[in-house]
N, C-alpha and C positions, 0 to 999 in steps of 0.2 A: 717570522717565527717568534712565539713571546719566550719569556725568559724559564718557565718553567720545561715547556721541550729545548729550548739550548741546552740548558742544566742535565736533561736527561743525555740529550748528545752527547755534551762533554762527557757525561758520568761511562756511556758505555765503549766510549772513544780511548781513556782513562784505563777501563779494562781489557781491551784489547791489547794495549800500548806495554801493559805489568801483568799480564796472566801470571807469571810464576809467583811474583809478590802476593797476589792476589790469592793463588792460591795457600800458599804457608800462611795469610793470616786469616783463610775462613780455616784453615787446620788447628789455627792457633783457638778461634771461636768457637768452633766445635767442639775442643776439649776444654775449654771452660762451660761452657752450655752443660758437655754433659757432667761433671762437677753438681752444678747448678742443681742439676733437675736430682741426681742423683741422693743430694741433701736435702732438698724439696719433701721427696719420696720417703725417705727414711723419718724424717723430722715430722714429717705431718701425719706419716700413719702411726706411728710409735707415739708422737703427741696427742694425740685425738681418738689413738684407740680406745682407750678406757670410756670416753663418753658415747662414743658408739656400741658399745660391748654393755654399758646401763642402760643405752635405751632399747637395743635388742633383746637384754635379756629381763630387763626389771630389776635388777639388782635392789635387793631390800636397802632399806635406810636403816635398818639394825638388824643383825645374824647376832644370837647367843644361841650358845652352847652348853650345853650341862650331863650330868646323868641319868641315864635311860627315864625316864617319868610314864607315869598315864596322862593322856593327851587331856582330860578334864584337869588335873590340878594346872596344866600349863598355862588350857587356852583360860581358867579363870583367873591368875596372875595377868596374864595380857590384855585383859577385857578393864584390867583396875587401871592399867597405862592412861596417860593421857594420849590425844591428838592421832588416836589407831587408827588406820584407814583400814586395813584387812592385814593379816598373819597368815601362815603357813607352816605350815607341820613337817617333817619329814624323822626319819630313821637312818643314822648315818652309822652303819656296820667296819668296820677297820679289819685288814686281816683277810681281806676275803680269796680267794684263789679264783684264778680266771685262766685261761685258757683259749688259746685259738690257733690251728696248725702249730707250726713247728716254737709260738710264742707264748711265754706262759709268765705271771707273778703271782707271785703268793701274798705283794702288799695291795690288794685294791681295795679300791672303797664303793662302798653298791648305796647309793641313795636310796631310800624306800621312801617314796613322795606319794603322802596322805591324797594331795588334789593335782595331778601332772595337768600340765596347758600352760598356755603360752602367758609370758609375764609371772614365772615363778623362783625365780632367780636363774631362771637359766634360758639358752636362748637355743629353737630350734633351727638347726646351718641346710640338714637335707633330709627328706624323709616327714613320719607322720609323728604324732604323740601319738604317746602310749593310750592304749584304750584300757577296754576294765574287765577286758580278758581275754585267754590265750598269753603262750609262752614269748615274750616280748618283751625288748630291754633297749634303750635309750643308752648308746656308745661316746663319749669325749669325743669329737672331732680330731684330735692329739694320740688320742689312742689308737683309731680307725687309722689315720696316716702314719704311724709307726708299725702297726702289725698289717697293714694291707689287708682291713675291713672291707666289706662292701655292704651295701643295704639287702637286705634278703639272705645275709648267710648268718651261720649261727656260733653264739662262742659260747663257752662252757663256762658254768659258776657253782661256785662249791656249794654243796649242798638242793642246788636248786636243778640242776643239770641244764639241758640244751634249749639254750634263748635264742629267738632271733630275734637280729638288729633289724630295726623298723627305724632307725632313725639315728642324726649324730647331732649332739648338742654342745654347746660351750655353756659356761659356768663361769665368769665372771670374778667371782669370790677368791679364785688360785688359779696357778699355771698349769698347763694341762701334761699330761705323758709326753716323755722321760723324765721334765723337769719335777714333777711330781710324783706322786700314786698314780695308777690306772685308776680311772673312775666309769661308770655306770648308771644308767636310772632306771629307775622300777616303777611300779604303779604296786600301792598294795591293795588296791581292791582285786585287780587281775592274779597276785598272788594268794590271797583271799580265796577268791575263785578256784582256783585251781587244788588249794593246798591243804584249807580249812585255816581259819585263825590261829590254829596253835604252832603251824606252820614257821609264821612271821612274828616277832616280837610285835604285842602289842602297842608296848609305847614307844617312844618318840622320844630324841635327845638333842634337838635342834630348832629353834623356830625364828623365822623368817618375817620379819615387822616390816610395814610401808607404813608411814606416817602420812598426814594431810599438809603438812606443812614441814618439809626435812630441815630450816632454819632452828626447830624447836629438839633438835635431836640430844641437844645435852642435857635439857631441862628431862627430857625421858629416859636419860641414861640415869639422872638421880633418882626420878623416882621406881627407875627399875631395879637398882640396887634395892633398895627400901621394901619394895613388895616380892623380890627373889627369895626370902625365908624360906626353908625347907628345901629347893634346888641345892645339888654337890656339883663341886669341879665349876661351877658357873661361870664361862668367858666370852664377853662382849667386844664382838667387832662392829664397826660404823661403813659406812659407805666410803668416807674420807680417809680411815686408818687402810682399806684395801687399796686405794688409790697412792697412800704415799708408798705400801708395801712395793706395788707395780713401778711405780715413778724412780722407785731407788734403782727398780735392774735398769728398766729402759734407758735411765735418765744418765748414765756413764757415756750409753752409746750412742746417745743424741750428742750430749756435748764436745763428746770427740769426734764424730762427722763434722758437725756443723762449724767446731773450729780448723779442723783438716782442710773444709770447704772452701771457710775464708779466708785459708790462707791462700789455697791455691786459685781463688777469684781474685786478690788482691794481685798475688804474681802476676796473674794474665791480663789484670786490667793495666797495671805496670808497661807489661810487654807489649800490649794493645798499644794504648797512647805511646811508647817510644815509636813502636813503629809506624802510626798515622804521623807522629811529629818527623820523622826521617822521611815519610814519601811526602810531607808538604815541603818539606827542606830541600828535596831533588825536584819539586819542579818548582821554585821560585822564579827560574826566567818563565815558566810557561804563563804562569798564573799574572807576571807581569805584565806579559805580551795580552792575555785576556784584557784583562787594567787594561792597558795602553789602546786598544778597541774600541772601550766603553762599555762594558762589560764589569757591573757596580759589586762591591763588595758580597751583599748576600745572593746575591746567582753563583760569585766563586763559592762560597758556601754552601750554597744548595746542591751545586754538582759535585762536591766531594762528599756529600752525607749523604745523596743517592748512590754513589759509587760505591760506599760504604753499606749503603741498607743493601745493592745489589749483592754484594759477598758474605752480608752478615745472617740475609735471611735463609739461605739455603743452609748454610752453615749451621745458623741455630740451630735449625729445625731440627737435621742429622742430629746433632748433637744432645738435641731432649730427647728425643727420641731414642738414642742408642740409651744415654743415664735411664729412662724409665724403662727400658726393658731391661735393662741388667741387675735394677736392684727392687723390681716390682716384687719377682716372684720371690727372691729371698725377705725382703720384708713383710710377706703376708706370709711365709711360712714362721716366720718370728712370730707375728701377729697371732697364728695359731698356737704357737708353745704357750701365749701371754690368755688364752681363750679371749682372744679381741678380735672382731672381723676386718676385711683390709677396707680400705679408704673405696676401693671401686670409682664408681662415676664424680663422685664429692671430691675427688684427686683431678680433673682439671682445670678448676682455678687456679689454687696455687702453683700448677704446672706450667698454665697460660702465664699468668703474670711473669714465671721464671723466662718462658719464651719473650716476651716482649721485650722483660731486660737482655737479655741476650742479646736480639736482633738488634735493637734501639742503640743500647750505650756504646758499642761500637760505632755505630754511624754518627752518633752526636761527638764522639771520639774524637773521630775523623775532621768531623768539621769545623771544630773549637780551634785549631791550629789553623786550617785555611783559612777561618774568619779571621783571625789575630795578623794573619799574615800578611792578608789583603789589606789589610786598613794600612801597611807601611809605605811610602815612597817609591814610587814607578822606578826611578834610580835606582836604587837599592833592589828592588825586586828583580830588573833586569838586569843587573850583575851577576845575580844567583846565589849571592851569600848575607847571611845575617850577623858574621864575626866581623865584620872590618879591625882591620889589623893600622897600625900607624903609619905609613907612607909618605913617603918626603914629597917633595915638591912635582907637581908634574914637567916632562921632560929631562929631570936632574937624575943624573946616575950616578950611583956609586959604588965606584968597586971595590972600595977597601971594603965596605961592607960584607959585600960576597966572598970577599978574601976568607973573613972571618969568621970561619964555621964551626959551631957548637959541636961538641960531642954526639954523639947519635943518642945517648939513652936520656944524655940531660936533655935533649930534643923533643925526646918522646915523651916523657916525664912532665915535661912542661905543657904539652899541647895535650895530654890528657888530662889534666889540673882544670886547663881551660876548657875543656869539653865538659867534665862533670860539675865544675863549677858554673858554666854557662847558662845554667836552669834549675836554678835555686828547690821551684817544687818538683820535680823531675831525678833532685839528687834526692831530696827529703824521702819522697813516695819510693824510689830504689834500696835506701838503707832501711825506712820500715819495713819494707817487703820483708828484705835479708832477715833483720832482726824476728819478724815473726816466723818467719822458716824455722833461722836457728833454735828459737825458743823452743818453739813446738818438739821441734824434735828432741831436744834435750829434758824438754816434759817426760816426753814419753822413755826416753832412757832411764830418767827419776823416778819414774812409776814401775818399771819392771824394776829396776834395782831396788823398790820399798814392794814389793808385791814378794821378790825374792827372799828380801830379808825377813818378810814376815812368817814365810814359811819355815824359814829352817833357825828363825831366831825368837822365841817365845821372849824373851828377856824388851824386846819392840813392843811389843804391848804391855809391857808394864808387869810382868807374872814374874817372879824373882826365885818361886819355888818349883822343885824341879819334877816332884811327884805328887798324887793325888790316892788321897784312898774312902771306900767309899763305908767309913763306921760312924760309928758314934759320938758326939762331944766330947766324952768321958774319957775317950783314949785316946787323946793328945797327949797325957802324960806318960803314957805306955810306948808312943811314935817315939819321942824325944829320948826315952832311953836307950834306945834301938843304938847301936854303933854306929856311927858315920851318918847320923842325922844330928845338925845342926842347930836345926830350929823345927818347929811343929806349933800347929793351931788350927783351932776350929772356922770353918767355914762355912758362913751361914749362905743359903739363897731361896729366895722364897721369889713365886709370884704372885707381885701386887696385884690390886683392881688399877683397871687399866684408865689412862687417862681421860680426859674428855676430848681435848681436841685431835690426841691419836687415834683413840677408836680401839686398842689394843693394851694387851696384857702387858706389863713391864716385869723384869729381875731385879730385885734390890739383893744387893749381896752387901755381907758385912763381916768383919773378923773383931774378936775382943782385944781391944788398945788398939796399937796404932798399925795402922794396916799398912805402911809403907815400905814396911818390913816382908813384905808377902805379896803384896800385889800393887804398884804404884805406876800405874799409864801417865805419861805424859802428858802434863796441863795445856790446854792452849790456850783459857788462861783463866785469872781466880787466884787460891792460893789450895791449898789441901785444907779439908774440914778439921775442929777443932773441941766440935763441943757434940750431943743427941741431938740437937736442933740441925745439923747442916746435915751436905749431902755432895757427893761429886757428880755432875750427872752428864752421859756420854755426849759427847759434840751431836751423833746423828738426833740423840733425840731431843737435846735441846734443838738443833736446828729444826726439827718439825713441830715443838712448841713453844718458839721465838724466845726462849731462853737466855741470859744474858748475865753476866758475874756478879753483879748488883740482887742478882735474886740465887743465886747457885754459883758454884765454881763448876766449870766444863773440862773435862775429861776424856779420854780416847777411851772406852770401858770396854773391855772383850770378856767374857765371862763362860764359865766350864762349867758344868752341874759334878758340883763334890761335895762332901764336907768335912774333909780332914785335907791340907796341904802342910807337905814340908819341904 
């Protein structure tokens, strides 16, 4: 027999011998596995959505906004742009009433798209594009699953009456129904068709830019400021500013999965290695007696890490397998609120690899202690223990010794010292566990109690004033005479052009003199500005344009549209 079927002998010899043992740690495997896979799932489709949701849908490299225009002065503004590959027109309507059975809003939004088909910022999920006529309308994905749409029934739009859904599409640029508006798409040449042009607004107050090269995208943001003259309301978003918009929801509940995760993979690899170190501990005579055969170190290894892959693989498996069914379908129903498609087929890699560690580091687990073990002294391993205690001379008794018995707890006290001190990494790896438990959870205490406070404590964000009212500059001095107001002042907010590497609009607010008096958030760090040259600027947005106190002081900014506080 060579040494790889002995190995497997002893390995299924092994299992027969500890079924029970055996069984609690593929239980123990299995709920680590499914952990594993579960963070896998969530981490990779929630991470990777947004890049699948721009190549499904086209997502433009620049979305501006403005009001209502004729499509000529647009597309000849976009035509002066640098690096255009093609643009896209559409008619974004606000306000619209829709209707479907027993469900109805009055805030939707009805895309009116100049050229519908595929790669136009939006991605078609099920169903056909819009043609160029008949009564016909392209549904949110989000919306369909919330009112219990189906393809071929028909929903009501204000002014335009009874459409049917011929198709459901995602939109990439925002989140879809509840979390948003209802949305819709339209084709105008089918409402054309139908209605006569005077029907539909002519122009157009949105267009949709693809560049040839998206690295050149700020050099186009300046010069589209520069050639925007005559556009109102004009607001530029980038491809990257929708991406940090989506990464701030996601990105809360990726980080707390995946630290959840690791905690509770670090627990169980914990729990794992004590208990491969305690079944190689109960059979040090056996593995001796192996030794003492002829039977070399790595075959006792090899048949404790078979023993091991025989418990870890079934185990695993269960265990991906339950995590991906439990958190598939609620992550692609997220996925849809996000208008992102789910992972599908592109989700067993990372799931594979989660399996393998699963199966694997248990068995290597397993066998790191058998190998350490083996390589000691046939002596020693046929006695059965790896504490040798101090022992008098062989044959010599003593019974005053025995006489002399300890207290019971000072007993226990001491022989547990010696247990947990016995294994230097084994203690270390035990109190990290703990400590990241305790942490965690006392995070997550810190955060409801600051989520708490911020609700019901304005004075948290820095607001010191207690009302807001919505006049004029000039009657600040009229507020102040009021009885029982203290203080009054003008409160300015405007929004800026947006930045470049955000891709979005920002709020500059500001008060005359010193604002700390009215509204002063917590630094994290900097000092408070001093002079028209500075500026305090919120942590989130410096964090997403690598801002730093050397160029800005940082700020926790929360901001309210008013212009008068006292």
């Amino acid at each position: 027999m060579n040494r790889t079927a002995a190995a497997v002998l002893a390995a299924r010899q092994g299992l027969r011998a500890h079924r029970h043992r055996a069984a609690l740690t593929g239980a123990g495997i299995a709920l680590a596995a499914a952990m594993l896979s579960a963070a896998v799932v969530v981490s990779y489709g929630l991470g990777t959505g947004f890049n699948r949701a721009v190549q499904a849908a086209g997502l433009p490299d620049l979305i501006v906004r403005f009001s209502a225009q004729p499509p000529s002065r647009v597309v000849a503004r976009i035509r002066a742009l640098p690096d255009v590959a093609r643009w896209s027109l559409r008619l974004e309507v606000t306000n619209v009433s829709l209707a479907f059975d027993d469900h109805s809003s009055t805030s939707g939004v009805a895309e009116v798209l100049d050229h519908p088909g595929p790669k136009q910022g939006y991605a078609l999920v099920a169903g056909r594009e819009l043609g160029a006529r008949g009564s016909q309308v392209l549904v949110e994905r989000g919306l369909a699953a919330a009112w219990g749409i189906h393809l071929g029934q028909r929903i009501e739009i204000a002014g335009l009456g009874s459409e049917r859904v011929v198709g459901f599409a995602e939109g990439p640029d925002d989140v879809a129904y509840p979390l948003a508006a209802p949305r819709v798409y339209l084709a105008r040449s089918a409402l054309d068709a139908r209605f006569g042009v005077r029907a539909v607004d002519p122009r157009v107050d949105l267009a949709e830019i693809w560049l040839r090269n998206p690295a050149y995208v700020n050099e186009v943001l300046t010069q589209a400021r520069a050639v925007s003259y005559g556009l109102k309301a004009i607001r530029f978003a980038t491809r990257g500013g929708v991406r940090i918009l989506l990464d701030q929801a996601a990105g809360i509940v990726i980080d707390l999965l995946v630290a959840l995760s690791l905690i509770a993979l670090v627990t169980a690899g914990v729990l794992l290695a004590a208990s491969a170190r305690a079944e190689v501990q109960r059979r040090l005579g056996v593995i001796g007696v192996r030794r003492a055969i002829g039977e070399g170190r790595e075959q006792v290894a090899l048949a404790q890490a078979l023993e091991g892959l025989l418990v870890s693989l079934p185990a695993a498996s269960l265990g991906i397998a339950a995590g991906v069914l439990a958190t598939y379908a609620p992550t692609s129903h997220l996925l849809m609120l996000l208008n992102e498609p789910p992972p599908a087929w592109s989700l067993w890699l990372p799931v594979g690899g989660a399996w393998l560690a699963a199966a694997l580091l248990p068995a290597l687990g397993a066998a790191w202690p058998a190998w350490r073990a083996a390589g000691g002294s046939l002596v020693r391993l046929l006695r059965g223990g790896d504490i040798a205690g101090t022992a008098g001379l062989p044959g010599l008794s003593m019974p005053w010794r025995a006489r002399r018995r300890p207290l019971m707890p000072a007993s226990l006290s001491g022989l547990g010292a010696r247990l947990a001190t016995a294994r230097r990494a084994r203690l270390v790896a035990t109190a990290l566990t703990l400590g990241l438990s305790i942490g965690f959870v006392l995070l997550l205490l810190a955060l409801a109690s600051e989520l708490k406070t911020l609700q019901t404590d304005p004075d948290a964000l820095g607001k010191r004033y207690q009302l807001t009212a919505s006049l004029p500059p000039s009657a600040a001095p009229e507020v102040r005479g009021i009885p029982g107001v203290q203080a009054a002042a003008p409160r300015y907010q405007v929004e800026a052009a947006d930045s470049f590497e955000l891709g979005e609009t920002i709020d500059v607010i500001a008060f005359p003199g010193n604002h700390v008096r009215f509204e002063a958030p917590p630094l994290v760090s900097g000092r408070r500005l001093h002079g028209p040259d500075q500026a305090e600027v919120g942590e989130g947005l410096a964090d997403a344009l690598g801002l730093t106190s050397a160029r800005s002081s940082q700020s926790r900014c929360r901001t309210a549209a008013s212009s008068a506080c006292a």
